[in-house]
KOLBA-800792 format. One record per residue: residue number from 1; x, y, z of N, C-alpha, C in turn. Coordinates in steps of 0.1 Angstrom, whole numbers, plus 5000, padded with zeros to 4 digits. Layout:
N
<node NUM <X Y Z> <X Y Z> <X Y Z>> ...
***
This chain:
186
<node 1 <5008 4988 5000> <5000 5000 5000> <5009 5013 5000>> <node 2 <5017 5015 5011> <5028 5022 5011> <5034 5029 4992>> <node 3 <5039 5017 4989> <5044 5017 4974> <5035 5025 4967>> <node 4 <5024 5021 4962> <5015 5022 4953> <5010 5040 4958>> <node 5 <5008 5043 4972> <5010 5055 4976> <5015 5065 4972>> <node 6 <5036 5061 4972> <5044 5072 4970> <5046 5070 4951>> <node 7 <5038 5058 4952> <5037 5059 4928> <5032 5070 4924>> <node 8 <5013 5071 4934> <5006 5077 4928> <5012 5098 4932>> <node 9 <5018 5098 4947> <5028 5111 4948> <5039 5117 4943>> <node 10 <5041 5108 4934> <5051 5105 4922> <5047 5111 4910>> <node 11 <5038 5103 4906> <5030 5111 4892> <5025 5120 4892>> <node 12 <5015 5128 4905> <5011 5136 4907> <5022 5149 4904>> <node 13 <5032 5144 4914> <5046 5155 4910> <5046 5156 4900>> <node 14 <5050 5146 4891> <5059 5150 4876> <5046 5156 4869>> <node 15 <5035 5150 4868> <5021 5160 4856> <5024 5179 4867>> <node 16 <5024 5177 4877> <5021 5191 4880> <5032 5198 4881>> <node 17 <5048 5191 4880> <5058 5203 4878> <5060 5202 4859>> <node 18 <5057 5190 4855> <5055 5194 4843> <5045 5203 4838>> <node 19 <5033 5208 4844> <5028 5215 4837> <5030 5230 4846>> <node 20 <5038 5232 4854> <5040 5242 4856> <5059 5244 4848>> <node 21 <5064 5236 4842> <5074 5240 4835> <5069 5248 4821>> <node 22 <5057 5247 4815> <5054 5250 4806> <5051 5265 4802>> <node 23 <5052 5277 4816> <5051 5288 4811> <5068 5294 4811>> <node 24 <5075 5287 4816> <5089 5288 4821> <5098 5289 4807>> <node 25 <5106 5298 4805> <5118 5305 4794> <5128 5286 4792>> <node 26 <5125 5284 4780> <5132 5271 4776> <5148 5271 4776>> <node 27 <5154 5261 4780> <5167 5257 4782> <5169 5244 4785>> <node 28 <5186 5238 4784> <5185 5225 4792> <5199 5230 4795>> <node 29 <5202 5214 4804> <5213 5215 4810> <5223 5212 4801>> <node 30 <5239 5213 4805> <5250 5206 4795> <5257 5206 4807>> <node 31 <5258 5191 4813> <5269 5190 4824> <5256 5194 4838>> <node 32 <5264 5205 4846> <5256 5212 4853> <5249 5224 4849>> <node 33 <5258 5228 4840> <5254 5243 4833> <5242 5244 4828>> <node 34 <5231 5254 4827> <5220 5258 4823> <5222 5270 4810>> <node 35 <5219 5262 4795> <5217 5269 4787> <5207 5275 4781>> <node 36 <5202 5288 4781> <5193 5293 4781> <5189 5297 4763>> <node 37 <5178 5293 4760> <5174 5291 4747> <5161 5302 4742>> <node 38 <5159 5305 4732> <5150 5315 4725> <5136 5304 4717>> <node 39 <5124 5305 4718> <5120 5299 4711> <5114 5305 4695>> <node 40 <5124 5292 4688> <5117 5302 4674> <5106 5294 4667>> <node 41 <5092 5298 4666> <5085 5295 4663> <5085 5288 4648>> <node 42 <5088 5296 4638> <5086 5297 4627> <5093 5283 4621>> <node 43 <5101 5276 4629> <5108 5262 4625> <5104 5253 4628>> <node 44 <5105 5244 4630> <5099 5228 4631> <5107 5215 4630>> <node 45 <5104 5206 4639> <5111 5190 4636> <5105 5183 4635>> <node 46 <5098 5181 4624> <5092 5166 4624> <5096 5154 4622>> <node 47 <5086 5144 4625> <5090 5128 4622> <5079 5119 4617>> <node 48 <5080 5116 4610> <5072 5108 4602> <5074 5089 4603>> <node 49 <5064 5082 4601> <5069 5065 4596> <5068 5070 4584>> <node 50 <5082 5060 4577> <5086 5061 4565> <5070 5060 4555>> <node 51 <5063 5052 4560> <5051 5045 4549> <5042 5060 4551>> <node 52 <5044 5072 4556> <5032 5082 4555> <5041 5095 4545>> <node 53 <5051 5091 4541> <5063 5103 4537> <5057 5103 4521>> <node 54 <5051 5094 4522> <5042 5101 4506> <5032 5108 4504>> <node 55 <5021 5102 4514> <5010 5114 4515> <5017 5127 4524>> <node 56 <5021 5131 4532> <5025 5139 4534> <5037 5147 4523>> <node 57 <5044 5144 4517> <5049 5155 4503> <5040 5157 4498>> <node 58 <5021 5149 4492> <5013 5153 4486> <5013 5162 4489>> <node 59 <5006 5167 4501> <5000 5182 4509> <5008 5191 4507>> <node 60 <5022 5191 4507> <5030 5200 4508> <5030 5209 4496>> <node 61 <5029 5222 4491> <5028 5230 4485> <5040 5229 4475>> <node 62 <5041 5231 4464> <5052 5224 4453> <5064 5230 4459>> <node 63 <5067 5251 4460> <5076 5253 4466> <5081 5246 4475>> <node 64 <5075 5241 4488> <5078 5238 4500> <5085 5221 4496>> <node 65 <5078 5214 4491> <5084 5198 4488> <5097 5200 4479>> <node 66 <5098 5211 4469> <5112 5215 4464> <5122 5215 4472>> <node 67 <5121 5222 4489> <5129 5228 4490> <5130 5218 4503>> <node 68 <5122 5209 4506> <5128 5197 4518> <5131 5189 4513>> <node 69 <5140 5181 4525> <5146 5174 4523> <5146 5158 4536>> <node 70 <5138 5150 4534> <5134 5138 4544> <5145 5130 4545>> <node 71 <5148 5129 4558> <5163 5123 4564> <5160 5110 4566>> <node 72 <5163 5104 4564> <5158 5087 4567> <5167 5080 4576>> <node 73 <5153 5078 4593> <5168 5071 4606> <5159 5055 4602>> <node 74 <5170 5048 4607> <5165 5036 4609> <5169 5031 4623>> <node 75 <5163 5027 4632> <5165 5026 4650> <5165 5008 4648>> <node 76 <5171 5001 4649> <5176 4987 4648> <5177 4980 4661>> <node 77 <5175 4971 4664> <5176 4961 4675> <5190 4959 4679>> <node 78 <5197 4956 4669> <5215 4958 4670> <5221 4967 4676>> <node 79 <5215 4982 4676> <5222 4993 4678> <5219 4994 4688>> <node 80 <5204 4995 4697> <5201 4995 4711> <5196 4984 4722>> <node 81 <5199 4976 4714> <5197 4963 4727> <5185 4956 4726>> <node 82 <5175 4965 4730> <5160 4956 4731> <5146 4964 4725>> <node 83 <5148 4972 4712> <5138 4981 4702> <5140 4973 4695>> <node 84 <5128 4973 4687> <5124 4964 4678> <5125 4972 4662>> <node 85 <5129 4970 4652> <5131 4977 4643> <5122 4988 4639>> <node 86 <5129 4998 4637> <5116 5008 4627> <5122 5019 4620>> <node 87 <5113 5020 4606> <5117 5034 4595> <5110 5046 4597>> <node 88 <5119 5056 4603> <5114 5071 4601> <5115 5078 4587>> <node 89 <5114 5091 4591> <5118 5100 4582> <5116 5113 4591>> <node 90 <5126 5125 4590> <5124 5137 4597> <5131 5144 4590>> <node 91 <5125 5157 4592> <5131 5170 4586> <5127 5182 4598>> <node 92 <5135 5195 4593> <5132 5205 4594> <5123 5215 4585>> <node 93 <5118 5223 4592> <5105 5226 4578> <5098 5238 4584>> <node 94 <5095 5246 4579> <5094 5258 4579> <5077 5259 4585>> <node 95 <5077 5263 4596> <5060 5259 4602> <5049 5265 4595>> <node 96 <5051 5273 4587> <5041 5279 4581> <5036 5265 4568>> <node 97 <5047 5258 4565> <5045 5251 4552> <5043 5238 4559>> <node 98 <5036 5234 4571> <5032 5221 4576> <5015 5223 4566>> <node 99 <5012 5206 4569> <5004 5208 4559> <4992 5203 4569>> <node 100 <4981 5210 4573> <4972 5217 4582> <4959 5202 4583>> <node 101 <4962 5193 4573> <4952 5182 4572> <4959 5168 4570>> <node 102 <4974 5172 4577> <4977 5159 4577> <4979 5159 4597>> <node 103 <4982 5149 4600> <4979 5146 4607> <4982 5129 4621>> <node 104 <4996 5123 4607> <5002 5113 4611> <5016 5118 4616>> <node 105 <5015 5127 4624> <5034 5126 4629> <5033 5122 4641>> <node 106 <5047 5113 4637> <5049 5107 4651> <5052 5117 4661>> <node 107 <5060 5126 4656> <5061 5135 4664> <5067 5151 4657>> <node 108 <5063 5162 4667> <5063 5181 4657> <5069 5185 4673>> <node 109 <5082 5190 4669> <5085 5203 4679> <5088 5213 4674>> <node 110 <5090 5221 4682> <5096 5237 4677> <5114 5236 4678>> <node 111 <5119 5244 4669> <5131 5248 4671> <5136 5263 4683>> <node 112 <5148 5261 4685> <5153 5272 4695> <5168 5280 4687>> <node 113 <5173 5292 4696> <5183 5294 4689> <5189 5301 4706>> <node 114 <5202 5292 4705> <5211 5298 4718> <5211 5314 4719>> <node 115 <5215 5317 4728> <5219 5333 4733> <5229 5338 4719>> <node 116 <5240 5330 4717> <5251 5328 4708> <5245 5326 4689>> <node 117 <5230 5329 4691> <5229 5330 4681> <5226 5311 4668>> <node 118 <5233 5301 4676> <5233 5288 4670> <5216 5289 4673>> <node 119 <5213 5278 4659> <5203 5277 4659> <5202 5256 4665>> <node 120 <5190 5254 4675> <5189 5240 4682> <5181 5234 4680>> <node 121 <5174 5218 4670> <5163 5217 4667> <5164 5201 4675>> <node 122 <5156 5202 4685> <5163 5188 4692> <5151 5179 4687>> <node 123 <5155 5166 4681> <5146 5153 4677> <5140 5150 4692>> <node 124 <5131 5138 4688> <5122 5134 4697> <5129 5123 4708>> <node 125 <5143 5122 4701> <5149 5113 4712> <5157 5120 4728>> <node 126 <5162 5116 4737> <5167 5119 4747> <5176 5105 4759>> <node 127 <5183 5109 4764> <5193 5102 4775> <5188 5106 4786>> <node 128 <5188 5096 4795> <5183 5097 4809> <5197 5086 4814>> <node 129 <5203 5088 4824> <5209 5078 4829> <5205 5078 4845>> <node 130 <5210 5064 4849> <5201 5057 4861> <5215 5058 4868>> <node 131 <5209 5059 4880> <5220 5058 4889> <5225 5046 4894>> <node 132 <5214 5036 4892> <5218 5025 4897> <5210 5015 4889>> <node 133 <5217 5003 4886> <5204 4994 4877> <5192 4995 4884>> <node 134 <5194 4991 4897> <5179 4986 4900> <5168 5001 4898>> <node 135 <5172 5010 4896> <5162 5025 4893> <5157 5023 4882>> <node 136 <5155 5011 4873> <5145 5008 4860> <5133 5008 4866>> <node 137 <5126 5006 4875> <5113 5007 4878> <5112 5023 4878>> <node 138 <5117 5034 4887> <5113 5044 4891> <5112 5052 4874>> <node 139 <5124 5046 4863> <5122 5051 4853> <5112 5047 4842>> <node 140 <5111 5033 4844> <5096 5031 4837> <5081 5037 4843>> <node 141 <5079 5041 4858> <5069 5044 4859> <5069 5061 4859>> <node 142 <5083 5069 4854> <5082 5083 4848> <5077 5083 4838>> <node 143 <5086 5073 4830> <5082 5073 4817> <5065 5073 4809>> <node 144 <5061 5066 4822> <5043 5060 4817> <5034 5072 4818>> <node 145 <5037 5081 4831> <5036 5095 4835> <5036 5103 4827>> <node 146 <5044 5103 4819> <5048 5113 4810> <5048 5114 4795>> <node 147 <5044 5098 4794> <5038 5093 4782> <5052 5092 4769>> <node 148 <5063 5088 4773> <5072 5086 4769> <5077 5077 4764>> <node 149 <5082 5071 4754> <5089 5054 4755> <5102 5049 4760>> <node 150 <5108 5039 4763> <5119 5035 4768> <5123 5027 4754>> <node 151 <5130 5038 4746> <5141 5028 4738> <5148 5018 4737>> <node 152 <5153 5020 4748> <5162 5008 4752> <5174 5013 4759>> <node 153 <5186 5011 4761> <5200 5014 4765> <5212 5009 4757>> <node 154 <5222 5012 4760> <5235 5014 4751> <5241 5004 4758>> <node 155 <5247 4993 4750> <5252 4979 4760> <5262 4986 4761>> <node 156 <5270 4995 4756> <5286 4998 4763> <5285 5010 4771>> <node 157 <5272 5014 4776> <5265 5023 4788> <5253 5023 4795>> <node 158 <5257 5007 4801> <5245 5000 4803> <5230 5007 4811>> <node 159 <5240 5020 4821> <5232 5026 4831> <5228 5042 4822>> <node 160 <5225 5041 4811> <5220 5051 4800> <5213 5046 4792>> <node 161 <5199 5051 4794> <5187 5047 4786> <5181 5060 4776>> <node 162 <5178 5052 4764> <5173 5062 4752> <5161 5063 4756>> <node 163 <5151 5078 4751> <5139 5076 4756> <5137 5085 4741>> <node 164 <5124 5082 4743> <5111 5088 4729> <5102 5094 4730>> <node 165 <5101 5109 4729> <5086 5114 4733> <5080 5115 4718>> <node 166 <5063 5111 4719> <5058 5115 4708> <5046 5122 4709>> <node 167 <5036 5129 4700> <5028 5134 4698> <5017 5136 4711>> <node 168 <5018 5126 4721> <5011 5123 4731> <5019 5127 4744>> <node 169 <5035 5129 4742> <5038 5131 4754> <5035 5146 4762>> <node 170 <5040 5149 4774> <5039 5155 4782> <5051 5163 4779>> <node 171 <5047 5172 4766> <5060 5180 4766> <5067 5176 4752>> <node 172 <5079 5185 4748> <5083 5180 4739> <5096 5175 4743>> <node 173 <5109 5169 4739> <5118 5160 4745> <5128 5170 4749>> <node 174 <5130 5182 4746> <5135 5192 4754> <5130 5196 4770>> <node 175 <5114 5200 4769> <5112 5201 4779> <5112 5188 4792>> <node 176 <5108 5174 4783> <5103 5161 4793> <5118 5158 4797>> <node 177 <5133 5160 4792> <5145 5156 4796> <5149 5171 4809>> <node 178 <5144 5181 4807> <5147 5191 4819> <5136 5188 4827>> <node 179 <5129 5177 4827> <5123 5176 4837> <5125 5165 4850>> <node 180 <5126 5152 4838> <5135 5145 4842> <5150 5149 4853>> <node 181 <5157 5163 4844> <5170 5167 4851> <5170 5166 4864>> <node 182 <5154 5176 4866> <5155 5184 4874> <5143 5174 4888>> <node 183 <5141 5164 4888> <5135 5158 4899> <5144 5149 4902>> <node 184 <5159 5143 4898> <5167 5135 4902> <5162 5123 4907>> <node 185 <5154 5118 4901> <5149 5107 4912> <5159 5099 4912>> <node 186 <5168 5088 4901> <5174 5083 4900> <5189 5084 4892>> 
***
């Protein structure tokens, strides 16, 4: 009873400092440091499954499918341990030229541009590491909270797990990894 208790004071936490991170000036960490970021609307990262990358160039306006360009990842069982294969596609894309009736991305964020002027368009993936193996539970039951997936981990950093926010999560993977940063649970 106890357990199931400090779960449900758990989740309550993370939905309610995540949605109070959401009026908060965007940045993440690098190390300890706090990089403070601009948000630029007008850009975009999308992600697509490879099999929707046709109807979506349909919609796209002739200019706009001229001038992108669909990056093609493939996320492999080999590469991370225990994901099961799959074909993306992602770009960067100018938000005005999204196409307003489609409606299969796996995942849309915004882009940022540092203080320094660099422009930062972070994909849907992110690194969380565990402090200790046994903290795979505390991190699976963030993850379900926050509506996130568990990739998998890096066999030659076994205590570093990939995560995946999509269209459903709580946030986009800039903000769900400063949130993660910032409640240390594990």
């Amino acid at each position: 009873m106890k357990g199931a208790k400090s779960l449900n004071l758990l989740l309550t936490f993370c939905l309610f400092t995540a949605t109070s991170l959401y009026g908060q000036a965007s940045y993440y960490y690098y190390g300890n440091k706090r990089i403070d970021l601009e948000d630029v609307p007008g850009r975009s990262f999308i992600l697509l499954n490879a099999e929707d990358t046709s109807s979506f160039l349909q919609l796209l306006s002739e200019t706009a499918s001229q001038q992108m360009l669909l990056n093609k990842i493939f996320l492999s069982a080999g590469s991370l341990g225990n994901v099961t294969s799959s074909e993306y596609c992602w770009s960067t894309i100018n938000t005005r030229d999204l196409p307003s009736n489609f409606q299969n991305y796996v995942y849309k964020s915004y882009s940022y541009r540092t203080l320094h002027g660099d422009m930062v368009t972070p994909s849907h993936l992110f690194y969380v590491k565990l402090k200790r193996a046994e903290d795979i539970s505390l991190l699976e039951s963030w993850a379900d909270s926050m509506r996130v997936s568990i990739v998998g981990n890096n066999s030659f950093m076994p205590l570093w797990y990939i995560l995946s926010c999509n269209q459903h999560s709580v946030g986009n993977a800039l903000k769900t990894e400063r949130l993660d940063y910032s409640l240390k649970l594990y």
